[in-house]
N, C-alpha and C positions, 0 to 999 in steps of 0.2 A: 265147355264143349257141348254140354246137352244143349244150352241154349241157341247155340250152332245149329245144332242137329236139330233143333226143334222136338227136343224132346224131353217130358218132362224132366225135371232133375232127380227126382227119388227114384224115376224110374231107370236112370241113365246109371244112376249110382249105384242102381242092386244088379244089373246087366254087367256092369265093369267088374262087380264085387267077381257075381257071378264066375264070369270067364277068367279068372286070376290064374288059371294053370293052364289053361288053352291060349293065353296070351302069352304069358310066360313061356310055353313052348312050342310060343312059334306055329300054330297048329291054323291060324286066320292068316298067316303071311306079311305082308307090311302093315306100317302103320295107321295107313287108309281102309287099306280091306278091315282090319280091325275095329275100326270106330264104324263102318258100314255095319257089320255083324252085331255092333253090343248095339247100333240104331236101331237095328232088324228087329232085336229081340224086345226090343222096348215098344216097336209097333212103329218105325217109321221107315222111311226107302229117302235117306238124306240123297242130295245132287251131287254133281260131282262137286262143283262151287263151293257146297256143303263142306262136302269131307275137305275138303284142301283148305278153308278155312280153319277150322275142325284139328287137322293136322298140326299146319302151324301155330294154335294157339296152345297144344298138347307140348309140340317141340320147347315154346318158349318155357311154357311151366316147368317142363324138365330140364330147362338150361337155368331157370331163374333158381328152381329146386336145390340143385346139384352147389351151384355156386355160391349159394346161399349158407350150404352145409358145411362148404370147407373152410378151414381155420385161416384167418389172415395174417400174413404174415408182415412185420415191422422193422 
């Protein structure tokens, strides 16, 4: 996603760290305005292009994530 964002990566990772309770509740709104704000904080103003790139590579990881975690069943 930083790379997306064009933003550096240590910087993207302590802005995400950062916001873990204002994301958590909801507090940025979906999950574009979300990834706009931990940009903001990081010192960038991503495009729309951006973010919706941005998005859906966020969605896959939490779909690759998730699916990855649960037990297979035989």
């Amino acid at each position: 996603m930083a790379q997306i964002l064009d933003v550096e990566p240590d910087a993207f990772a302590a802005a995400f760290e950062a916001t873990a309770y204002e994301r958590f509740t909801g507090l940025y709104g979906d999950l574009p305005s979300t990834l706009r704000e931990i940009a903001r904080r990081s010192g960038r103003q991503p495009s729309d292009d951006q973010l919706e790139q941005a998005t859906a590579a966020r969605r896959r990881l939490a779909h690759t994530s998730s699916s990855e975690a649960l037990p297979r069943r035989r």
